[in-house]
C-alpha positions in Angstrom: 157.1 84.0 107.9 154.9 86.0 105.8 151.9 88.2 107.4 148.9 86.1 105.9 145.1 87.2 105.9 142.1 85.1 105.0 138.8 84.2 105.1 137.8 80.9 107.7 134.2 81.6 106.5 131.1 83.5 106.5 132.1 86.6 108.8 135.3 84.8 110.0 139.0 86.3 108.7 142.2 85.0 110.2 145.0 87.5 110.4 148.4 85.7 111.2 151.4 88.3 111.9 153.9 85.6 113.6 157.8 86.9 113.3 157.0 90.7 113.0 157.6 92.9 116.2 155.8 96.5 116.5 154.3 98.3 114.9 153.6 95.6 112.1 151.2 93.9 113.7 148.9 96.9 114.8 149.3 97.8 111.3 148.2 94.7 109.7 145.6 94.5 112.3 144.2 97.4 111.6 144.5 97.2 107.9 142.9 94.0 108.1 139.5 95.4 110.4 139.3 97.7 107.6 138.0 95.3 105.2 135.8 93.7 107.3 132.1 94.8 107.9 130.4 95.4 111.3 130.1 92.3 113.4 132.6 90.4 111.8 135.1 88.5 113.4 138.8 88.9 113.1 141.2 85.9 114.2 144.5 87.3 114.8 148.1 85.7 115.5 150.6 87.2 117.1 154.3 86.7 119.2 155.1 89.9 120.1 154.5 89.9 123.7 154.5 94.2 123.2 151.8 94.7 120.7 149.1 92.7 123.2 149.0 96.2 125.0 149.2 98.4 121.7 146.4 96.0 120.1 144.3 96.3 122.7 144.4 100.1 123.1 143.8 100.3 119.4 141.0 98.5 119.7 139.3 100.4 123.0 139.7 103.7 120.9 138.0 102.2 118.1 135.0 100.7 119.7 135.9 97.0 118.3 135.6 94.4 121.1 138.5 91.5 122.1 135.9 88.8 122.5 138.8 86.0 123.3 142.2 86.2 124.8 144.3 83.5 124.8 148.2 82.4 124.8 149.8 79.3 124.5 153.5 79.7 125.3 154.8 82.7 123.1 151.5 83.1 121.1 148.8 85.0 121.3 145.2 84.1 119.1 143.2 86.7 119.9 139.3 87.2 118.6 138.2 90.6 117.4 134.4 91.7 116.5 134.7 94.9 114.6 132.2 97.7 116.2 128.9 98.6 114.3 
């Protein structure tokens, strides 16, 4: 499956990196935050059990808050609000 980005709505984007192990999805997530502005909202998708802990150091470091953790069998769908 093919990493897909888009926007949900105003201040929403959905980031879906299914079927890539690390360090893809830090990438894309990071890539992704990048073209967001302060205060928006990043919904990202991921199965790779190892980049929960990579994704969430990346984010400490950066300020940006996980505002919603959740997992539903191999998934994770995680909500992200970039820092101001």
């Amino acid at each position: 499956m093919a990493m897909k980005f888009e926007k949900k709505s105003d201040g929403v984007y959905f980031l879906d990196c299914q079927g890539y192990v690390c360090p893809h999805p830090q990438i894309y997530t990071k890539k992704a935050l990048e073209k967001l502005q302060p205060g928006d909202v990043l919904e990202l998708m991921f199965d790779n059990a190892s980049s929960s802990e990579t994704i969430s150091a990346m984010m400490d470091a950066a300020g940006n808050e996980i505002v919603e953790r959740k997992q539903e069998g191999g998934k994770f769908l995680w909500k992200i609000k970039k820092a101001a």
